[in-house]
MARKOLSE-856928 format. One line per field, with one value per residue (C-alpha): residue number from 0; residue in three letters; x, z, y. Coordinates in steps of 0.2 Angstrom, whole numbers, plus 5000, padded with zeros to 4 digits. Layout:
// MARKOLSE-856928
nr = NUM_...
rest = Ala_...
xx = X_...
zz = Z_...
yy = Y_...
//
This chain:
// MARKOLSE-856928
nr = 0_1_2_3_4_5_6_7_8_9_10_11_12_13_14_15_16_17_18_19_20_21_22_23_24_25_26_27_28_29_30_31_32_33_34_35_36_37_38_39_40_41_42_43_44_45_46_47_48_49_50_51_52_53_54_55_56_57_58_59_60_61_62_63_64_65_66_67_68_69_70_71_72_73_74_75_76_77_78_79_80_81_82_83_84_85_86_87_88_89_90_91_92_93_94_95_96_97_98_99_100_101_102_103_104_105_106_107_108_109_110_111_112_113_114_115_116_117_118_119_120_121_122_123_124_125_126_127_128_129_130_131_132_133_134_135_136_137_138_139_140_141_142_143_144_145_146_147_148_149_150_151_152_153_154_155_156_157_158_159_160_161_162_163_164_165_166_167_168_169_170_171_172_173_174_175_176_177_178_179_180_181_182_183_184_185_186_187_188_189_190_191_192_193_194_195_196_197_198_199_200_201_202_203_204_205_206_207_208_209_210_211_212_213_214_215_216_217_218_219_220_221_222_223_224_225_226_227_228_229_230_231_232_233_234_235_236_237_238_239_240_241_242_243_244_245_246_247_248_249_250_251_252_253_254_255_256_257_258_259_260_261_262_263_264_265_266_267_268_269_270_271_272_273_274_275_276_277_278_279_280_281_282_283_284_285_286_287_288_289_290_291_292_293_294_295_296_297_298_299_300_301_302_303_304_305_306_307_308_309_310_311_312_313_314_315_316_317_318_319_320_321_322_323_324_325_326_327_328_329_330_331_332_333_334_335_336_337_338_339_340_341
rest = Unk_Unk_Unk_Unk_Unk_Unk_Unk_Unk_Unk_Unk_Unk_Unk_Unk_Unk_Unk_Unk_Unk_Unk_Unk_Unk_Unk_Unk_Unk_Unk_Unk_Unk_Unk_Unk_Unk_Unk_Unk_Unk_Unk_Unk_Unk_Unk_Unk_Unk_Unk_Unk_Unk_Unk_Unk_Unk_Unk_Unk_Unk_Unk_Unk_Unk_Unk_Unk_Unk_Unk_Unk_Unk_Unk_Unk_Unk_Unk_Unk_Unk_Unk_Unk_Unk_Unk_Unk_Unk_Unk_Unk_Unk_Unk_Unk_Unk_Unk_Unk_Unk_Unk_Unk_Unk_Unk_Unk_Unk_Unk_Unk_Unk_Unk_Unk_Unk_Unk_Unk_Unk_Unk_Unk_Unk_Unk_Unk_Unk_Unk_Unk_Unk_Unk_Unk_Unk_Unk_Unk_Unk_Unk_Unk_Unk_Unk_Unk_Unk_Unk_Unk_Unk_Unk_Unk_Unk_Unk_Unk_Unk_Unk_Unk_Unk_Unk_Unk_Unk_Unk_Unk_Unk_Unk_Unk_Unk_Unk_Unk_Unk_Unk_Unk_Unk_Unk_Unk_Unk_Unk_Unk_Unk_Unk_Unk_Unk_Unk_Unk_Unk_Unk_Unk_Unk_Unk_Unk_Unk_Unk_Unk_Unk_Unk_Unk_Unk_Unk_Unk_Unk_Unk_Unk_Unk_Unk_Unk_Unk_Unk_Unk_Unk_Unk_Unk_Unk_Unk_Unk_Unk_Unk_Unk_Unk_Unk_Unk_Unk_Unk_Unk_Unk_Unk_Unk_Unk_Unk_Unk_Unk_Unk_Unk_Unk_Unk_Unk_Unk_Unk_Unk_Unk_Unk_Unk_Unk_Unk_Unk_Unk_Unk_Unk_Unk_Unk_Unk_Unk_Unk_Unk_Unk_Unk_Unk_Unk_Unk_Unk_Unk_Unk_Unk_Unk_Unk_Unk_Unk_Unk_Unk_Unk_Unk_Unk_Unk_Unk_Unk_Unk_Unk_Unk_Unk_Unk_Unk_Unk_Unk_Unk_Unk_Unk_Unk_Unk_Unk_Unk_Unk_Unk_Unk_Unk_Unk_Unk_Unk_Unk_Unk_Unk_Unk_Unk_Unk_Unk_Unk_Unk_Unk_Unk_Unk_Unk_Unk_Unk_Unk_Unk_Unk_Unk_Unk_Unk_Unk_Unk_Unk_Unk_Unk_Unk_Unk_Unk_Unk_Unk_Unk_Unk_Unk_Unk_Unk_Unk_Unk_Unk_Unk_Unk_Unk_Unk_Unk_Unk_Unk_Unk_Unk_Unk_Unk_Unk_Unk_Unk_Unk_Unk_Unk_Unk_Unk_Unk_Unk_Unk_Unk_Unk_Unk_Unk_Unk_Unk_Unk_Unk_Unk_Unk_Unk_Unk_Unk_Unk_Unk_Unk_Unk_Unk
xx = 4989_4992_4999_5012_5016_5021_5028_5041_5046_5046_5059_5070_5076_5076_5083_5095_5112_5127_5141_5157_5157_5166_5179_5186_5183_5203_5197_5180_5178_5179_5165_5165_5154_5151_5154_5150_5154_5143_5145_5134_5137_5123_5126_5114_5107_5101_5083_5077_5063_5066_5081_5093_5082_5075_5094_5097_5081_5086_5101_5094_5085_5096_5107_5092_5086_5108_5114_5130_5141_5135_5141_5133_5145_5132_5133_5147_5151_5158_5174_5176_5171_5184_5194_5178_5180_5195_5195_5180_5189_5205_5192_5189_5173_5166_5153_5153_5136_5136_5118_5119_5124_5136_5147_5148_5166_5175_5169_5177_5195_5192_5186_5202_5211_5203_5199_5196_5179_5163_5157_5139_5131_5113_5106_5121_5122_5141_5151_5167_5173_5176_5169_5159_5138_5125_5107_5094_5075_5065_5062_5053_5043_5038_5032_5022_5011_5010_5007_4992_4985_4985_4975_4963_4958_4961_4945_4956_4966_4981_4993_5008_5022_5036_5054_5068_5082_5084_5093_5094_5084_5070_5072_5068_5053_5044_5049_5039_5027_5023_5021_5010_4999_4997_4993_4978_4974_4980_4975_4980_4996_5011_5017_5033_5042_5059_5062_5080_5079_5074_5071_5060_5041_5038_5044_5037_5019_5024_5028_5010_5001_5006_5004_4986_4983_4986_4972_4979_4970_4980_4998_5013_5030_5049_5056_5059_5055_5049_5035_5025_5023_5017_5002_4997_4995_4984_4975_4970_4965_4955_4963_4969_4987_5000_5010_5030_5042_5035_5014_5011_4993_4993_4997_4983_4969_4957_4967_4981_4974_4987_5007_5021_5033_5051_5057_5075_5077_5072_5083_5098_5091_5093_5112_5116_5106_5113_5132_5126_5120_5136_5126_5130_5139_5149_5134_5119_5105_5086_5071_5053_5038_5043_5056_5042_5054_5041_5022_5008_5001_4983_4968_4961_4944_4949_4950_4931_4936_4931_4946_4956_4953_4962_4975_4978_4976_4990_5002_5001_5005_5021_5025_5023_5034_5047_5048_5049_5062_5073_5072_5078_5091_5099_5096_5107_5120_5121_5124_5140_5135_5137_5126_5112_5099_5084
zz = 4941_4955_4966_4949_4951_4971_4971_4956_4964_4979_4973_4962_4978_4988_4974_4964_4967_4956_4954_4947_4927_4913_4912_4930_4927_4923_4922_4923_4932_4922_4925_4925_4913_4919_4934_4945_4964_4978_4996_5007_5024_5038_5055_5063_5058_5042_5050_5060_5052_5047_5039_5037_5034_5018_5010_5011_5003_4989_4988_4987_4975_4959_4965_4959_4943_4941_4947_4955_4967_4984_5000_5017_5031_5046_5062_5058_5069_5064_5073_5064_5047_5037_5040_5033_5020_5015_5016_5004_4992_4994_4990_4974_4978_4960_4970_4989_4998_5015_5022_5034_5031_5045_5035_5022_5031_5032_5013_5009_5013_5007_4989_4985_4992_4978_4961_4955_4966_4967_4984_4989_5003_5007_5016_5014_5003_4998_4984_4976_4957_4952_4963_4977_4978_4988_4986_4995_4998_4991_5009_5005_4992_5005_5017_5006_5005_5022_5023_5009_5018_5036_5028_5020_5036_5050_5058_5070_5060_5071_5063_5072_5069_5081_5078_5085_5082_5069_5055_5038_5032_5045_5042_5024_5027_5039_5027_5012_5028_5030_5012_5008_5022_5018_5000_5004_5019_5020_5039_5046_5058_5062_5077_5077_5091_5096_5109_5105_5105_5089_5102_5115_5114_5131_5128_5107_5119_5133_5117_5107_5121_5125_5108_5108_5125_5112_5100_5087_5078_5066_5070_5062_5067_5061_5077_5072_5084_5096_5084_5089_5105_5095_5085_5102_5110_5095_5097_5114_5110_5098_5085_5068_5064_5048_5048_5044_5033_5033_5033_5051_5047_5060_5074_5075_5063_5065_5068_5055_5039_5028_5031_5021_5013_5011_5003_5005_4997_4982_4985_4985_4968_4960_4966_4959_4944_4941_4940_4932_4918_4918_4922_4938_4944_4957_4961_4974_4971_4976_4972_4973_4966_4948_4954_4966_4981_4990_4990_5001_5009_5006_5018_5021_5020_5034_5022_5013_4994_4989_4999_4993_4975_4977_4986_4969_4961_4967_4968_4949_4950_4959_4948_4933_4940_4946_4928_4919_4931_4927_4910_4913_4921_4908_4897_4909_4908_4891_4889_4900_4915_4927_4932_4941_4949_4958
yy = 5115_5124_5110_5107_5123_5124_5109_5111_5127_5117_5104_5113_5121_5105_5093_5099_5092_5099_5085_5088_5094_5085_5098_5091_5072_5065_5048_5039_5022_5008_4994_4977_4969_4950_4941_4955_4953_4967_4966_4974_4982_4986_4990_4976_4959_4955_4950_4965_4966_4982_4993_4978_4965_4977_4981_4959_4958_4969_4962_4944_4951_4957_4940_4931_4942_4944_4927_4939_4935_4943_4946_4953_4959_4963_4973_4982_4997_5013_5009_4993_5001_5006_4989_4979_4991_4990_4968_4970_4980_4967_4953_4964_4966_4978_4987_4989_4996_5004_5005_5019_5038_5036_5027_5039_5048_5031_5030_5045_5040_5022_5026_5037_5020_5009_5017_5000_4997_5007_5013_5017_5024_5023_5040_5052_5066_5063_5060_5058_5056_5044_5031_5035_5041_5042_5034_5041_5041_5058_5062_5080_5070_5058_5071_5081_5067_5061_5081_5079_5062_5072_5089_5078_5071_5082_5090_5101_5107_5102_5087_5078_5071_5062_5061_5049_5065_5080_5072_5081_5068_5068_5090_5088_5076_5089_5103_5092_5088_5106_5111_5093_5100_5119_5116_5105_5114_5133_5133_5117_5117_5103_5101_5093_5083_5077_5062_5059_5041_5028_5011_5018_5014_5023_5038_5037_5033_5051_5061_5055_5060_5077_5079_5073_5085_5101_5094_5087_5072_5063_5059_5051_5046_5045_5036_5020_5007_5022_5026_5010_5020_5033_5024_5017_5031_5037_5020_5025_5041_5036_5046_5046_5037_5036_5023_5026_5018_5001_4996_4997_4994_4978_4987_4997_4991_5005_5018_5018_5025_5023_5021_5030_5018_5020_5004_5002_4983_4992_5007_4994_4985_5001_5005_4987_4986_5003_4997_4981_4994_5003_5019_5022_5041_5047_5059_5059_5051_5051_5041_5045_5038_5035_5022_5013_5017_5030_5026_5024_5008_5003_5010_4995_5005_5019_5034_5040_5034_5051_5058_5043_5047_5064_5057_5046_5061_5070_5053_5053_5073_5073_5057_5066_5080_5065_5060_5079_5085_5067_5071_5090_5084_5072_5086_5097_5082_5079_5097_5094_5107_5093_5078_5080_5065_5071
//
């Protein structure tokens, strides 16, 4: 109960996004109901095993349950953005995704271009009546349990984390980080680390290892390709390691416990079911737990299944919290203060 308690107060000040009220909207977008054409656009190639590779396969995915039209545009760079944009929306493309916040100003400017198509941007925390939002990961809700995983298992009571550069959204998964780890484990620190760089395995390895020199023993990264760095230099250490985004599991067989999972092809089902649906809003939105886009990968045996039962515990805790605040905020909707999507 208490946990219910801190972590709604938590994320009532985290998650709550206002969007424009009823009494402003002039004129709502109008959907198209069949033959429904998304293009996707991702700044590398479509098989990085990562990032890009995820959005195709979510993509891939509603084509197949859908049978729409799809088109992917790949390593568009900002400079090039706007004009891919904008022949998108000449192709009448109905729903147009960019998969990256930094596409979020070009979107901006386009949207108001062309009413007629619905814009979307993974990672941002924009939006724009009538046809621009944002789709986002519940990043404080995916750091509270990569907090809760690292307080049940840390004998120091020293924890670490290593980032590729401070980003709202890395900010917001250390803050859930910090208040996942307090309320299992009052006295147990994070030690938090910036290397500037997402691609650098060396300097993700330099970065673990001064952190391992202050004592910690369980570590986690958000760096990208520089966090296999980091779970090596844990591997040698011979100490504890959470995987990030994806199960990195294989990279270290006994020394990852568990990895947190950020799942962006279903991030990109859900913006194009959404407007399949006709349910989709200019507003910002964020997934947890309820919409199976944050979890937990398996053990594999590596965490005691008496510490893995409360980590279940609290899962189905925070989802039951996802799923009450959802339904506060329809309420709020229908009530015509504004929309609101947490």
């Amino acid at each position: 109960m208490f946990l219910k308690k801190l972590f709604i107060s938590f994320l009532l000040i985290l998650l709550v996004y206002p969007t424009v009220s009823c009494s402003n909207q002039n004129q709502a977008y109008v959907f198209r109901k069949d033959n429904i054409k998304v293009a996707l656009v991702v700044s590398g190639p479509v098989n990085d095993g990562s990032w890009n590779e995820a959005a195709y396969k979510g993509l891939k995915r509603f084509q197949e349950d859908y049978k729409a039209k799809i088109s992917v545009i790949e390593k568009v760079s900002l400079v090039d953005a706007k004009e891919v944009f904008k022949e998108l929306a000449e192709r009448h493309f109905n729903l147009i995704i960019a998969h990256g916040h930094d596409y979020g100003i070009a979107l901006k400017k386009i949207a108001k271009m062309y009413p007629e198509v619905f814009f979307c941007v993974t990672g941002a925390q924009i939006s724009q009546f009538p046809n621009l939002c944002s789709f986002n990961f519940k990043d404080e809700q995916y750091g509270y349990l990569l907090g809760v995983v690292a307080g049940l298992n840390t004998s120091t009571n020293k924890v670490g984390i290593v980032v590729g550069k401070k980003l709202p959204s890395v900010e917001n998964t250390i803050i859930g980080m910090r208040q996942g780890l307090k309320s299992i484990n009052p006295k147990a620190d994070l030690v938090v680390s910036y290397i500037n760089d997402w691609g650098d395995i060396a300097k993700g390895k330099e970065a673990g290892i001064t952190q391992i020199n202050t004592g910690i023993d369980i570590i986690t990264h958000l760096a990208d390709a520089s966090g296999i760095g980091v779970i090596k230099a844990a591997e040698d250490a011979d100490i504890l390691a959470i995987g990030a985004i994806t199960d990195q599991h294989d990279l270290a067989p006994t020394t990852v416990i568990t990895s947190g999972l950020q799942d962006a092809s279903q991030l990109i089902y859900l913006a194009c079911e959404f407007y399949k649906e006709q349910i989709l809003e200019p507003i910002i939105y964020k997934f947890g737990l309820k919409h199976q886009v944050i979890d937990l990968a398996p053990s594999y045996g590596n965490i005691d299944p008496t510490i893995e039962t409360k980590i279940n515990r609290i899962k189905s805790e925070l989802t039951d919290i996802e799923v009450a605040q959802d339904e506060q905020s329809e309420n709020i909707r229908k009530k015509g203060h504004g929309s609101l999507k947490l």
